[in-house]
N, C-alpha and C positions, 0 to 999 in steps of 0.2 A: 567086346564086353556086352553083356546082355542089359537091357532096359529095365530089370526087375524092379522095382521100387525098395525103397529104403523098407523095412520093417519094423517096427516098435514095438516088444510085448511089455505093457506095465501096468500101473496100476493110479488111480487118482490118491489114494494112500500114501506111495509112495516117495518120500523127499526126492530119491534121484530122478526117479521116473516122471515128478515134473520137472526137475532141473535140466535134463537130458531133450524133452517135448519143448520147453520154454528157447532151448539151444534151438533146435532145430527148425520150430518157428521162424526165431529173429533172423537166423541165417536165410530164409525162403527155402530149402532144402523140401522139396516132395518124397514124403514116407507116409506109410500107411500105418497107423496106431491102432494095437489089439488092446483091446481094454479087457486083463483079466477077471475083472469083477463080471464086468456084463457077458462076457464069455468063457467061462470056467473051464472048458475044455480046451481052449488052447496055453493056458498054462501046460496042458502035459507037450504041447508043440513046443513051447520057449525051452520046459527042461531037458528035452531029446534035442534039438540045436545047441545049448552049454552045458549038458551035462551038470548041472544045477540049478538049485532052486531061488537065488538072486535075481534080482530084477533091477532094472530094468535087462533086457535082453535086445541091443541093436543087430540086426541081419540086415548086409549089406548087401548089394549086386555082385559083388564077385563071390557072395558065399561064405565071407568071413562075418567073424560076428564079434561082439563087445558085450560084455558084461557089467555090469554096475559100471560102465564107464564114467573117467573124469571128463570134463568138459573141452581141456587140451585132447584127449585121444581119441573123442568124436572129432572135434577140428582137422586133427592128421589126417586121420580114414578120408576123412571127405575129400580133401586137399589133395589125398593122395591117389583118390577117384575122381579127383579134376569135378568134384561136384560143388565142392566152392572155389 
């Protein structure tokens, strides 16, 4: 499996988008957070990886990715990439 770093597209707006960054904090989990506001063009990256315009948008190392996820299905992903 490749080393990629976690991905985060979202927003400080956002309800999930902190819920999801406050998750991944406490867990110690290294991801690299795009802040759509302060970078408006990669919103068009988050909707070409989900094919939508929800947020937050998790991209994982193996290339899958999560959308508006709940906080149990970041936990699995992780869990299930032995990254917690």
């Amino acid at each position: 499996m490749t080393t990629t770093p976690i991905k985060m597209f979202g927003a400080a707006w956002c309800g999930d988008c902190r819920r999801t960054k406050k998750q991944l904090d406490e867990l110690g989990v290294d991801y690299e957070y795009i802040d759509l506001v302060a970078d408006p063009s990669a919103a068009d990256v988050a909707k070409e990886i989900s094919g939508r315009m929800n947020i937050p948008v998790v991209l994982y190392p193996d290339a899958s990715h999560q959308v508006e996820p709940s906080n149990a299905d970041v936990e699995a992903k992780l869990r299930e990439l032995s990254l917690i």
